[in-house]
Structures are given as C-alpha cells and as structure tokens.
C-alpha positions as CSV (number, residue, x, y, z in Angstrom):
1,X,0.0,0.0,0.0
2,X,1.1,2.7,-1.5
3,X,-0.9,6.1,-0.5
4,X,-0.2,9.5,-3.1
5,X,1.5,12.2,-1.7
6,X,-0.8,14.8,0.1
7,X,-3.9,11.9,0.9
8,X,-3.6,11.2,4.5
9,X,-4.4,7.6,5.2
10,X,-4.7,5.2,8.3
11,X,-2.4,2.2,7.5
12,X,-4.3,-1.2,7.7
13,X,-1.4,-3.6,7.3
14,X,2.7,-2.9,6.5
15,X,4.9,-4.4,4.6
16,X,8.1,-6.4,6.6
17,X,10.8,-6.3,3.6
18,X,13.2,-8.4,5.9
19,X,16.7,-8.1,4.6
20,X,17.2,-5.7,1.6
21,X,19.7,-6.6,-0.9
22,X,20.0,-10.1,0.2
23,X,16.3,-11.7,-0.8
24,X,18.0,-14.5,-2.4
25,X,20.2,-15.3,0.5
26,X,17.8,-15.1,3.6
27,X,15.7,-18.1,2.4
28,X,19.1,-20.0,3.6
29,X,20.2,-17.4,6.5
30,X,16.7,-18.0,8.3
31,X,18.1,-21.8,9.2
32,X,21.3,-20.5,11.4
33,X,19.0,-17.7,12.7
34,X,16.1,-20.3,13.5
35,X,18.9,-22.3,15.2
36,X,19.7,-19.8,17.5
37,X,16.4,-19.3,18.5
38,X,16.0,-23.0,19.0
39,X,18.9,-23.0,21.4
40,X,17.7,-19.8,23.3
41,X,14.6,-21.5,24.4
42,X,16.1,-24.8,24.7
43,X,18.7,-23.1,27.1
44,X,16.3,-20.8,28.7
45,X,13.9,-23.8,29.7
46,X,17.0,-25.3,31.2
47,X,17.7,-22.7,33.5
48,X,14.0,-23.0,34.6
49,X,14.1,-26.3,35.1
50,X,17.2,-26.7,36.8
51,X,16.5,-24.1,39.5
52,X,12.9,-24.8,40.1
53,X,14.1,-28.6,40.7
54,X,17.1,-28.3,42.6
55,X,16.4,-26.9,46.2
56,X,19.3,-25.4,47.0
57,X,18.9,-22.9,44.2
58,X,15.9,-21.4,45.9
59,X,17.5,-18.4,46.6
60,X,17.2,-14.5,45.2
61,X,19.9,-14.9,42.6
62,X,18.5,-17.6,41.0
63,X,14.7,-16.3,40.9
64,X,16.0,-13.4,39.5
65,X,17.7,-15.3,37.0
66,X,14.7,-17.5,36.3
67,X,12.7,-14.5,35.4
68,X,15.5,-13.3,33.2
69,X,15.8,-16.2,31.2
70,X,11.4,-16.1,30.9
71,X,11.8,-13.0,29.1
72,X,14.3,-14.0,26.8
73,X,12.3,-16.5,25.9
74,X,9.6,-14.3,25.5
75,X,11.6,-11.4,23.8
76,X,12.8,-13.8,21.3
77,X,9.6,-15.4,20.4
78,X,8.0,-12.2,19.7
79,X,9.5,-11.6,16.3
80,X,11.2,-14.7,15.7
81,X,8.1,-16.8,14.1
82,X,7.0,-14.1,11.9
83,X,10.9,-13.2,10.7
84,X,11.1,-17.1,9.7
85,X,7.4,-16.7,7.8
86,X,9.5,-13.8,5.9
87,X,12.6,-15.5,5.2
88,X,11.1,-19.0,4.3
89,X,7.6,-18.1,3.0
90,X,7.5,-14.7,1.5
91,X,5.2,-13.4,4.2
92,X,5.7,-10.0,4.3
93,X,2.4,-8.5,5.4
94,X,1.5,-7.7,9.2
95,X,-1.9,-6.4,9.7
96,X,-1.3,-2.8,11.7
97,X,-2.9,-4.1,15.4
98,X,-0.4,-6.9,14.6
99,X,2.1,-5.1,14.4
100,X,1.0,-2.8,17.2
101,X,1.0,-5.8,19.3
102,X,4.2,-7.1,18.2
103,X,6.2,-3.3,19.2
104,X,4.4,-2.9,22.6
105,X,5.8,-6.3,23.7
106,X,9.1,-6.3,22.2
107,X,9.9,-2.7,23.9
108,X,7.9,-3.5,27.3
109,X,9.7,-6.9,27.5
110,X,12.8,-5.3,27.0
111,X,12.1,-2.6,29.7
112,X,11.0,-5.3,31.7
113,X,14.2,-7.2,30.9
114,X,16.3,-4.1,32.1
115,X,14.4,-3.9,35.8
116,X,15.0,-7.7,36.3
117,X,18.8,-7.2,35.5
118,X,18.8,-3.9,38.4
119,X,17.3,-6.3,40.5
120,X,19.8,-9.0,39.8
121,X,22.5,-6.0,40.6
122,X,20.5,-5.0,43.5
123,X,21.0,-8.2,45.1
124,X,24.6,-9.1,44.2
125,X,24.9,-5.4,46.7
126,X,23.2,-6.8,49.6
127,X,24.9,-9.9,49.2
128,X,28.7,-8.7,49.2
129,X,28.3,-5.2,51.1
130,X,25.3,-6.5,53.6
131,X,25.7,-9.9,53.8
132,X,24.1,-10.2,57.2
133,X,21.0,-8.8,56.1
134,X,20.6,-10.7,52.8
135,X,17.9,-13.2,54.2
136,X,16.2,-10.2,55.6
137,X,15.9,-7.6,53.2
138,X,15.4,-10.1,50.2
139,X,12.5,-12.0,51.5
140,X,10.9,-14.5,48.8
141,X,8.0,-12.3,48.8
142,X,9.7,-9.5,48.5
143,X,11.4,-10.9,45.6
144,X,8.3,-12.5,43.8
145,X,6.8,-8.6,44.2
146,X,10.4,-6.6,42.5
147,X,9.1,-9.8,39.7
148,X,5.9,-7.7,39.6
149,X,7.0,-4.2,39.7
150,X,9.0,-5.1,36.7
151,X,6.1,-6.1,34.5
152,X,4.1,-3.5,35.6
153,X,7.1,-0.7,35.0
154,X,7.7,-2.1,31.3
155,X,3.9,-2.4,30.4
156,X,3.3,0.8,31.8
157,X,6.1,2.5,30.1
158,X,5.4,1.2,27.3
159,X,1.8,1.9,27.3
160,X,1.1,5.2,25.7
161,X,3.4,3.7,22.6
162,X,0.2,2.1,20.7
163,X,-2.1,5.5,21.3
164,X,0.7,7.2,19.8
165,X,0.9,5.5,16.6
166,X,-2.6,4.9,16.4
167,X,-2.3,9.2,15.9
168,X,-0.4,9.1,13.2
169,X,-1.4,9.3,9.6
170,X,0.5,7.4,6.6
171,X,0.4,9.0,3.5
172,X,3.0,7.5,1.3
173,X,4.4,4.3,2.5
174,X,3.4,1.4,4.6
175,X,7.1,-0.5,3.8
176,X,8.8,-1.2,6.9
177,X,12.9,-1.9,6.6
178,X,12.7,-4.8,9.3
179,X,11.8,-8.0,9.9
180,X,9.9,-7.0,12.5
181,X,8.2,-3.8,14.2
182,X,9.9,-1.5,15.8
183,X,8.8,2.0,17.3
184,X,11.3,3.9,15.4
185,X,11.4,2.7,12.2
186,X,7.0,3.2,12.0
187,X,7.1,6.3,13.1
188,X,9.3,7.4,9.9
189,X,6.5,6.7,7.8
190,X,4.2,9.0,8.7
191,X,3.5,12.4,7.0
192,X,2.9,13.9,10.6
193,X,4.9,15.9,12.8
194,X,6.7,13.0,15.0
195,X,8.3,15.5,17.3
196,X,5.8,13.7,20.3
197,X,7.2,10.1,19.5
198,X,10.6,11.1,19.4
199,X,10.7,13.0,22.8
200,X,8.4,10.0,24.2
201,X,11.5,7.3,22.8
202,X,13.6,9.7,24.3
203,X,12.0,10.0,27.9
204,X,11.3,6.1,28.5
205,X,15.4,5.2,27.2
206,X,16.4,7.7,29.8
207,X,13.9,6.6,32.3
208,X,14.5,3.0,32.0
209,X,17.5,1.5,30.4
210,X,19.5,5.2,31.4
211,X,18.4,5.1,35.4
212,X,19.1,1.4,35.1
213,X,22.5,1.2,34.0
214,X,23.6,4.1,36.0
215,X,22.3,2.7,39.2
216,X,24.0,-1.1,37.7
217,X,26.7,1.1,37.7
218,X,26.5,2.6,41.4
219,X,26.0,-0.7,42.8
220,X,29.1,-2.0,41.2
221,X,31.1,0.5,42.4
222,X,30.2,0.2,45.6
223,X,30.8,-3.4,45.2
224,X,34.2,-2.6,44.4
225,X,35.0,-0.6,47.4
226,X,33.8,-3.5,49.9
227,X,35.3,-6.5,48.0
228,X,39.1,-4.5,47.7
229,X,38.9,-4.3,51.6
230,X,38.2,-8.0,51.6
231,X,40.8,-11.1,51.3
232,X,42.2,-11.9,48.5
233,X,40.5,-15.4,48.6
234,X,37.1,-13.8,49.4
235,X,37.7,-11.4,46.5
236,X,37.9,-14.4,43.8
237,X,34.6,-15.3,45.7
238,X,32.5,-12.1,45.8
239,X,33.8,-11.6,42.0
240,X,33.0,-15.2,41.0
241,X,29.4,-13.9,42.2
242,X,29.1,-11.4,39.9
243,X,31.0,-12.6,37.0
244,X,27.6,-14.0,35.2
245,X,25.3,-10.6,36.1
246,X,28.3,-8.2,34.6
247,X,28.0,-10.3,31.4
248,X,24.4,-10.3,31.1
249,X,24.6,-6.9,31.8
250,X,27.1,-6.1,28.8
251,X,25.1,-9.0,26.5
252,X,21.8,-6.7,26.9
253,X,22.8,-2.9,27.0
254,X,25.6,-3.1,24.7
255,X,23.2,-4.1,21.5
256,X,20.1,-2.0,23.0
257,X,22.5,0.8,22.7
258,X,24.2,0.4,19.6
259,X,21.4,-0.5,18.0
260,X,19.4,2.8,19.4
261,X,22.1,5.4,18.1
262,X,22.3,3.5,14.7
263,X,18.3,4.4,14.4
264,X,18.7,7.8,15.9
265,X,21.9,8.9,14.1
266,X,22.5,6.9,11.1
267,X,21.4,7.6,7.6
268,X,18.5,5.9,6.1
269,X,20.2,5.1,2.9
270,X,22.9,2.8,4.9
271,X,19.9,0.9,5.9
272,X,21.3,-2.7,6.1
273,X,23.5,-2.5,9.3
274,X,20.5,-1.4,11.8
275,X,18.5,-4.5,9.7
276,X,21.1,-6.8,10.4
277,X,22.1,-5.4,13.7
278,X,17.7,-5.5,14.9
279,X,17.6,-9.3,13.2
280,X,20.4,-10.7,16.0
281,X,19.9,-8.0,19.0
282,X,16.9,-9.8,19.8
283,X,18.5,-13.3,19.4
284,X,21.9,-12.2,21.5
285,X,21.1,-12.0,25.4
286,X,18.7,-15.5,24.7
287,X,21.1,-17.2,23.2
288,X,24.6,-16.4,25.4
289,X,22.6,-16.0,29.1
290,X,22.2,-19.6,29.6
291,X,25.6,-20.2,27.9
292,X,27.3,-17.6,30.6
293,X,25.3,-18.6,33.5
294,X,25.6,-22.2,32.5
295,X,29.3,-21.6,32.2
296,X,30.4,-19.7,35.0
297,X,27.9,-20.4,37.7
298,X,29.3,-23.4,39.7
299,X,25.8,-24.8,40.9
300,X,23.9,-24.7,38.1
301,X,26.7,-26.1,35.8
302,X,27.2,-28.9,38.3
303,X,23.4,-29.4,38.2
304,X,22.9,-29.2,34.5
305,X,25.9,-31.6,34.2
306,X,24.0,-34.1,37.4
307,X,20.6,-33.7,35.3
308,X,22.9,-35.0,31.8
309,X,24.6,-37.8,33.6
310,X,21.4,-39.0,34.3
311,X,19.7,-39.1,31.3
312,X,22.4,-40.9,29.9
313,X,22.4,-43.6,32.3
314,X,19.0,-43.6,32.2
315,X,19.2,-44.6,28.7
316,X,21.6,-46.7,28.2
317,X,20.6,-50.5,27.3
C-alpha cells in the first residue's frame, strides 16, 4: 500500500521487507537464525528447570535469574516466528494491530528485561556489602513482588506507545525496513509531525534503560570498594558472584544501545546495518545467558551436568 502524496491515510497492514539486498540469501540465512532461537529457548527452559528442581537454588539470585531467562524467551519469540514466515515463505504482510501488538511487547519486554537485570544487581549489593542482612531484606515475597514491579514498570512504560501511533497518519508508504516492528522505524513513515514520539522514545530510554545502567553502575562501584577491603581469597569469591550478572549486563545494554544510536543517528540510505544489527539484538542476550550462567555459575553447571549424567544412564541399554 502505496498512498499519493498529500492523501492522508490510516495504515491497515505494512509491509516487513526483511533483509534488503539479500532476498535471495535469507531463504538460507533463516536456518542458522532459527537455530539460535531453538537453542535460546532450549537453554532458557534449562535454566528453569534446573533451578525450580534443585532446592538449593531457591535463593534470590537464581529467581531473579529465572525470570530473566522467561523473558528472553519471550523477547525472542516475539519476532522470531513471523521473521522465519518472511525468510522462508515470502510473508511480508502484518496487519497494523499486529504489528502494534508485536512493538508494545518487544519494547515492554525489553524494559521489563532491564528492571530484572537492576534487580539481579541490586542483590549481588546486599549480598557482598550487607551480607548479614541478605535473608532479611530479600525475602521471597519481596522478591516475587520486585518480579511484579518489573512487568508492571515495562507495560506501563510502554503503554502510551500504541495511542501514539494509532495518531499518526501514513500518506505515502506502509514498507517497513525490518523484519519486525519496531517503534522507530514506523514512526518514519508518517506524513505527521513525530516530534511527540521522538521525545516520548527519548523519555522512556532515559527513564529505563539510562536510570538502570547508571544505578548497575553505582551498585558496582560500591561493590568494588567492599570487596578491595576483603581477602584476596574472598575477593575471587564475591567476583566469582558477579562474573555472570556483569556479562548479562554487557550481553543486553551493549546491543540495545548500539542499536538505538544506529536508528537515531544513522542515515537511512545505509539501511542494512541497523536491519542486520535488529535481526540478531533480539536473538543475542537469549542465546549467550544460559551459555554464561551455565558456564560460569558453579551450581547450576554442576546441576545441568548431574541432570545430563542422568539421562544418559538412564538410557543406556
């Protein structure tokens, strides 16, 4: 849908081009992306599993880390289905509630995604710089209720975001340049003033992902100045602790980011990067969270290796 210049029109359905230039190539580039996705949810699930099983890891760090790896799985199966109908199927058209839909829970997840990783920071502080009052101040239902406070803060965020667009009028293209949609890259269709939008995308980065990684930030640093007055033994210890979060941390903001000032700042014309760059930012923190956490966390590695053992025992003749 194509609307003449100077008609204004309300745009039933868009168009998702997926990745321009390369058509003939994403038929086959869908299979290493669907992979991913397979093994984000796979890994994800195992996380789950693992720590709702195994008593022991019934403790803050690993709820928080539950709920984390939810919402990666949720993050990713947001766009992922309808990119693979794209690549493998030629099905480029998303009516406009759909895609509606689609944008408030990719950005709400994400801002959801953001408060459970301040939490996750939040406790690694009172763990290392207030360890006596760990048990105390990070109650399970204290814990379940941050869980709540998080979906409630990146719903509610994210919540004026469809009354917005739903303002906007579309007069000469309905041709989206992802795979998926995305707040910034509708609102550059319209024939409107988006000055509103823009200040709105503006306010919720800074109130979310800015506050958030500034106080991550704080609480590291404050980290920092109780664990260099510590042992060097319980040094390796309290950093061992935070080893996984730090990553996580990096594995979500760093993409978010770059991917943010490539929309803001780059030029339309050099369109592919932000496309290739919004096709993997959504598969990144899925796919390596497990893998990190997995990796460098001793008890759920040792767990995940028990639950393996197992299995294989189990089914051998």
């Amino acid at each position: 849908m194509v609307v003449p210049s100077g008609n204004e029109s309300s745009a039933t359905y868009f168009i998702l081009i997926g990745l321009p230039g390369l058509e003939e190539a994403q038929f086959w580039l869908a299979f290493p992306l669907f992979s991913l996705y397979v093994i984000a949810v796979l890994g994800n699930l195992m996380i789950i599993y693992v720590v709702r099983t195994e008593h022991s890891l019934h403790e803050p760090m690993y709820i928080f880390l539950c709920m984390l790896s939810g919402l990666d799985i949720l993050i990713s199966t947001s766009s992922m289905p309808k990119m693979m109908a794209i690549f493998w199927f030629n099905s480029t058209t998303i009516q406009f509630d759909a895609c509606l839909l689609q944008m408030f829970a990719i950005h709400s997840l994400s801002g959801m995604e953001s408060t459970v990783l301040l939490a996750m920071a939040f406790d690694r502080y009172v763990a290392i710089c207030h360890p006596l009052r760990h048990a105390t101040v990070l109650t399970l239902p204290r814990v379940t209720k941050i869980g709540m406070a998080a979906v409630v803060r990146g719903a509610a965020l994210m919540a004026p975001l469809p009354v917005f667009i739903k303002q906007l009028p579309f007069c000469h293209s309905n041709i989206l340049s992802h795979s998926y949609c995305l707040h910034q890259d509708v609102m550059k269709l319209a024939c409107a003033d988006i000055r509103v939008n823009i200040i709105y995308g503006l306010i919720v980065i800074i109130s979310a992902i800015g506050l958030d990684s500034l106080l991550i930030s704080l609480s590291y640093l404050l980290i920092l100045k109780t664990v260099l007055g510590l042992t060097r033994e319980a040094q390796a210890k309290a950093f061992g602790t935070c080893v996984s979060h730090v990553c996580a941390v990096f594995i979500f903001y760093v993409p978010f980011i770059g991917l943010s000032i490539v929309h803001r700042f780059g030029k339309r014309h050099d369109s592919l990067l932000p496309i290739i760059m919004a096709n993997t930012y959504l598969l990144v923190p899925p796919v390596l969270n497990p893998i990190v956490y997995g990796v460098k966390t001793k008890e759920i590695r040792q767990r995940i290796i028990r639950l393996f053992h197992v299995t294989t025992h189990t089914s051998d003749p």
